[in-house]
C-alpha positions as CSV (number, residue, x, y, z in Angstrom):
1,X,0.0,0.0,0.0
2,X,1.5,3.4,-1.3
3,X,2.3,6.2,1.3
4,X,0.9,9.4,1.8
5,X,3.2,11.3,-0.7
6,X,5.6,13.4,2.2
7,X,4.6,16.6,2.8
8,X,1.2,16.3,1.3
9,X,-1.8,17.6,3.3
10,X,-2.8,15.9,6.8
11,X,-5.7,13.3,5.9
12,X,-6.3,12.9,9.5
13,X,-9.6,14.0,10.3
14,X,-10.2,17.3,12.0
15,X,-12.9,18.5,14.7
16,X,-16.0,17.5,13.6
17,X,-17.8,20.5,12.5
18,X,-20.2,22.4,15.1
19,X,-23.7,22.5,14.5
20,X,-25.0,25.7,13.5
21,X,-26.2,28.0,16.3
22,X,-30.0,28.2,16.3
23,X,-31.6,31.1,14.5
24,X,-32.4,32.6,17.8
25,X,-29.9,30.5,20.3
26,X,-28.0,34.4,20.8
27,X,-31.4,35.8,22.0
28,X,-32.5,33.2,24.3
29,X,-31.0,34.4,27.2
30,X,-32.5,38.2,26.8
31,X,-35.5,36.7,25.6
32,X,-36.3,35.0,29.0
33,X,-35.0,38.1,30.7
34,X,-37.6,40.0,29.6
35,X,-40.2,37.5,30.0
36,X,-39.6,37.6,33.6
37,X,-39.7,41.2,33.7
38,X,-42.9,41.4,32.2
39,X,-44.5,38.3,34.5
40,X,-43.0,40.3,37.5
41,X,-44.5,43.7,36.3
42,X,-48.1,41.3,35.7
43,X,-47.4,39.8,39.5
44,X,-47.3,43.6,40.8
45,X,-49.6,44.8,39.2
46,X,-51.8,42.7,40.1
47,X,-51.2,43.3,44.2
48,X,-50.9,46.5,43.4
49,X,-54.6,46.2,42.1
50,X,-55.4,44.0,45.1
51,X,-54.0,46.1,47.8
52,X,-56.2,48.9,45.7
53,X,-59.0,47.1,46.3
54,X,-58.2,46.0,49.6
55,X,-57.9,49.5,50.7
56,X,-61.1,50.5,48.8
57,X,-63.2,48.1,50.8
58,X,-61.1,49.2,53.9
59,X,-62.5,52.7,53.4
60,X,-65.7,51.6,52.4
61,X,-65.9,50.4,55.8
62,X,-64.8,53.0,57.6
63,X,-67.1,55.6,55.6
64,X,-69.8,53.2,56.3
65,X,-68.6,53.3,60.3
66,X,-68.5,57.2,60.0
67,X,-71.7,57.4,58.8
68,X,-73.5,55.1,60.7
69,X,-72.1,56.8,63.6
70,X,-73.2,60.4,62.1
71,X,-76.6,59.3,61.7
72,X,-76.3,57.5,65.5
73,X,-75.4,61.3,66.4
74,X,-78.4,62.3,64.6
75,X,-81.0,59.8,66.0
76,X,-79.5,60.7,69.8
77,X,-79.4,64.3,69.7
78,X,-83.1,64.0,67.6
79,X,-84.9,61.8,70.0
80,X,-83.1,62.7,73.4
81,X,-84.3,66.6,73.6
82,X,-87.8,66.9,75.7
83,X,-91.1,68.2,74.6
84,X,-91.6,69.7,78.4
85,X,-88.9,71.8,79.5
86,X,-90.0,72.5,83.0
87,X,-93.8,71.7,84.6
88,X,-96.6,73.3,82.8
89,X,-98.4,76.0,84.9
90,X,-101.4,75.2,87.0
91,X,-103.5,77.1,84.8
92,X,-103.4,74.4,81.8
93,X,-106.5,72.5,83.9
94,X,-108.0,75.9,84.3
95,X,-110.9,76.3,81.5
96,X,-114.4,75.4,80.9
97,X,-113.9,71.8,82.2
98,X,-112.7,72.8,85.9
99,X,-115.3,75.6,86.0
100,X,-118.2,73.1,85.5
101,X,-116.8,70.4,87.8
102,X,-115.4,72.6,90.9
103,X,-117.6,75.2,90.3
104,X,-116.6,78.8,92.1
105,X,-113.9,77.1,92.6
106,X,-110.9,79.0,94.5
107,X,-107.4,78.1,93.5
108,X,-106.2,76.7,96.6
109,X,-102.7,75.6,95.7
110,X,-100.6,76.4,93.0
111,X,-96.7,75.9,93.6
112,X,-93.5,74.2,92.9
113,X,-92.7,70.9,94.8
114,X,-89.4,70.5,96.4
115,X,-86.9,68.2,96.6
116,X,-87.4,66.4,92.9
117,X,-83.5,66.6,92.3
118,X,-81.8,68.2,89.6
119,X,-83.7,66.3,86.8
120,X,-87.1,66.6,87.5
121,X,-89.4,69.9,87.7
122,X,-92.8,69.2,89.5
123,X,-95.9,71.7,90.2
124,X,-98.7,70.9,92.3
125,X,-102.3,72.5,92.3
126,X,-105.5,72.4,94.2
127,X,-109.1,73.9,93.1
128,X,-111.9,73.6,95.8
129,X,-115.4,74.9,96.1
130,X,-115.5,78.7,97.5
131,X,-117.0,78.4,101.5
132,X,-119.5,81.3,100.1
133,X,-120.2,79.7,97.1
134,X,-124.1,78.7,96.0
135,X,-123.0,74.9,94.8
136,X,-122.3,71.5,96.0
137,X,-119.0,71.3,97.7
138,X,-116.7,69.6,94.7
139,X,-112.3,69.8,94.8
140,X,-109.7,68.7,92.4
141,X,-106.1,68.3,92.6
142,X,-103.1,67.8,89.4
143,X,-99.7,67.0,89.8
144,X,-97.2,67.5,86.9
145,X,-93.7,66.2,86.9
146,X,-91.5,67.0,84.3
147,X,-87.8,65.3,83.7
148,X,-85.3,66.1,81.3
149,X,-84.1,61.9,81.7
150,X,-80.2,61.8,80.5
151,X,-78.0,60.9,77.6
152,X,-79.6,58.5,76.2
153,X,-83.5,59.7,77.3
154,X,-85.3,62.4,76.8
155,X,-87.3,61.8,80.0
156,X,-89.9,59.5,78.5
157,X,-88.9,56.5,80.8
158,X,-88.5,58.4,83.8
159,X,-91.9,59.6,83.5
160,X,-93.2,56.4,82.3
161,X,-91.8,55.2,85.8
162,X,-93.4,57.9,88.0
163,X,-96.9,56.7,86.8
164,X,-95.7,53.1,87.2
165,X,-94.9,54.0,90.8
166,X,-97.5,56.6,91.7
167,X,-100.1,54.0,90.9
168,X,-99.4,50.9,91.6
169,X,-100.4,50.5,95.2
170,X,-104.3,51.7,94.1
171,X,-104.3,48.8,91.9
172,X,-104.4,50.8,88.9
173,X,-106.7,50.0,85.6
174,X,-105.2,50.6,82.3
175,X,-106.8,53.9,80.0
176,X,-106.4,54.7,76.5
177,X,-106.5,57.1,74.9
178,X,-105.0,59.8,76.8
179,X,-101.5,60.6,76.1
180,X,-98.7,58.0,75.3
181,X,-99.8,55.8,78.4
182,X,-102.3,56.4,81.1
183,X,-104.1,54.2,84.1
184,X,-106.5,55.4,86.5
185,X,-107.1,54.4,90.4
186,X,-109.3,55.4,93.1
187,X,-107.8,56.9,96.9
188,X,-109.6,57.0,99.9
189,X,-109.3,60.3,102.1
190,X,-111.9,60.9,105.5
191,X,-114.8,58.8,103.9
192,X,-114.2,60.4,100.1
193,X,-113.5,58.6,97.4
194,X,-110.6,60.7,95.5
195,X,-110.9,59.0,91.6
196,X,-107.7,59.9,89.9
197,X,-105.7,59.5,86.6
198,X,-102.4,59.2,85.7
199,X,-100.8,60.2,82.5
200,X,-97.4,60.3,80.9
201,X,-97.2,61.9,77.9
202,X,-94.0,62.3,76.1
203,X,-91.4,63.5,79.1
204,X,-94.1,64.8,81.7
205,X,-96.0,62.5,84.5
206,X,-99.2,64.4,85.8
207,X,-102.2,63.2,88.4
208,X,-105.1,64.1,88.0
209,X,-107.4,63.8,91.2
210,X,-111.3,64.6,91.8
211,X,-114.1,64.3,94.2
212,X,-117.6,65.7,95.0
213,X,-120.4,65.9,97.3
214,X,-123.7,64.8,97.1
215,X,-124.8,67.7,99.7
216,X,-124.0,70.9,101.0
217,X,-123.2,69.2,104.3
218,X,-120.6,66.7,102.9
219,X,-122.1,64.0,104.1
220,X,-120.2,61.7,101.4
221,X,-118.7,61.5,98.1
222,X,-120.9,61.2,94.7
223,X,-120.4,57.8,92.8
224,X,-116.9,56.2,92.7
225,X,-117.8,55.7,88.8
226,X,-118.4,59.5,88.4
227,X,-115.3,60.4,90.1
228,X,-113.8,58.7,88.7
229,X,-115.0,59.4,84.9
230,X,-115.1,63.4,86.1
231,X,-111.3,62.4,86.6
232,X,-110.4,61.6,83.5
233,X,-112.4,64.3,81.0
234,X,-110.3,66.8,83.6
235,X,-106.6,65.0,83.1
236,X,-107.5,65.0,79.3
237,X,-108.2,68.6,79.3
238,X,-105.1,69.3,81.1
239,X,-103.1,67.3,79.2
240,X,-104.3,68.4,75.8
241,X,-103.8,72.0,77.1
242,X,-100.5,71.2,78.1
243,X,-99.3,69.7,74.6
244,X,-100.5,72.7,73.0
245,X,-98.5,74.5,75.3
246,X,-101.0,76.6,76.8
C-alpha cells in the first residue's frame, strides 16, 4: 500500500464540525430576561390592584362606620331633647272643664314641689269649692312632673316610671286614649272617694285627682264611677292643654 506522498496535506480528520447555532440561540438568554420582567411587572400589578382594592373596601368600611355613627349622632341628639322643658303651669286644667266640675272654685294651691333633684321639675295645684259659694262642695287636685331623663332619654322613661310607681299601690286600671300611656285608680281620704288619673305623655307625669259631694253638708262623696270618669275628662283637658302649650 502506497504512502501518503511526504509533505502532502494531513488526511487525518479534523474536529468535527459544530452545529450551526440556532436562529435565535443568541437571544435566548434576553429573551427570557424580559419574559420575567414582564411576569414580574403582571405579578405587581396585580397586588398592586389588590392592595387597591383592599384599601377600597377598607374605606368603604370606615365611611360606612363614620356614617353610621353620624346618623347615630343624629337619632340621639333627635330623640333625646324633651317636649316639656319645666312643669306646665297650674293654669293648663284651668278652663271650661274645671269651671263646671269645681264650680266657684278657688285656687287653693298652685306651687313648685321640692326636693325632685336636679332632673325633674314638678308643680302641684289644688281647686276647691269657695266656702261662700251657692253649689255642691266639689275639689280637684293635678300634679305635673316634668324630667329632662339623660343621655340616652329624653325623659320619657323616667316619667313612664313615676306613673308606674305613683299608681301601683291603688291597683291601677289601664286607659287609653290619653297621652302616650295612662291608668287610673281610686284613693280614699276621710270617707271620700278621690278617683284619679295618671298620664305620661312624652317626658311629663301628671295626676289628676277629683271628688264631690252629694250635699252641702258633705255627708259623702258622689259615685266612685263619676269620680272617677269626672277624673279623667279633667286630666285629658289638662293634658291636651299642656301639649298645646297653653
Amino acid at each position: 500500500m502506497g504512502q501518503p506522498p511526504s509533505g502532502g496535506p494531513d488526511q487525518r480528520p479534523g474536529p468535527l464540525p459544530q452545529r450551526p447555532a440556532h436562529p435565535h440561540a443568541g437571544s435566548a438568554p434576553e429573551s427570557q430576561s424580559a419574559a420575567g420582567a414582564s411576569s414580574a411587572a403582571t405579578l405587581a400589578s396585580k397586588r398592586s390592584r389588590g392592595c387597591a382594592v383592599a384599601m377600597v373596601a377598607v374605606l368603604a368600611v370606615l365611611a360606612l362606620l363614620l356614617v353610621a355613627g353620624g346618623v347615630w349622632a343624629i337619632v340621639t341628639l333627635t330623640t333625646t331633647r324633651s317636649e316639656f322643658g319645666g312643669a306646665p303651669e297650674c293654669t293648663v286644667a284651668e278652663g271650661e272643664v274645671l269651671e263646671r266640675l269645681v264650680a266657684d272654685y278657688d285656687t287653693e294651691t298652685a306651687e313648685p314641689i321640692s326636693g325632685l333633684g336636679q332632673r325633674r321639675d314638678g308643680r302641684q295645684c289644688k281647686w276647691t269649692t269657695s266656702e261662700d259659694g251657692s253649689v255642691v262642695p266639689a275639689a280637684a287636685r293635678l300634679v305635673m312632673v316634668s324630667s329632662t331623663g339623660g343621655w340616652s332619654d329624653d325623659g320619657s322613661a323616667d316619667a313612664a316610671e313615676m306613673l308606674r310607681a305613683e299608681s301601683e299601690e291603688h291597683a291601677p286600671e289601664e286607659l287609653s286614649g290619653i297621652g302616650d300611656e295612662a291608668r287610673s285608680w281610686y284613693e280614699f281620704d276621710s270617707g271620700f272617694t278621690w278617683g284619679c288619673v295618671g298620664v305620661q305623655v312624652s317626658n311629663l307625669y301628671t295626676a289628676t285627682c277629683y271628688t264631690a259631694s252629694v250635699d252641702f253638708q258633705a255627708s259623702s262623696s258622689i259615685p266612685d264611677e263619676e269620680v272617677l270618669s269626672e277624673a279623667e275628662e279633667l286630666a285629658e283637658a289638662a293634658v291636651r292643654r299642656a301639649a298645646d302649650g297653653a
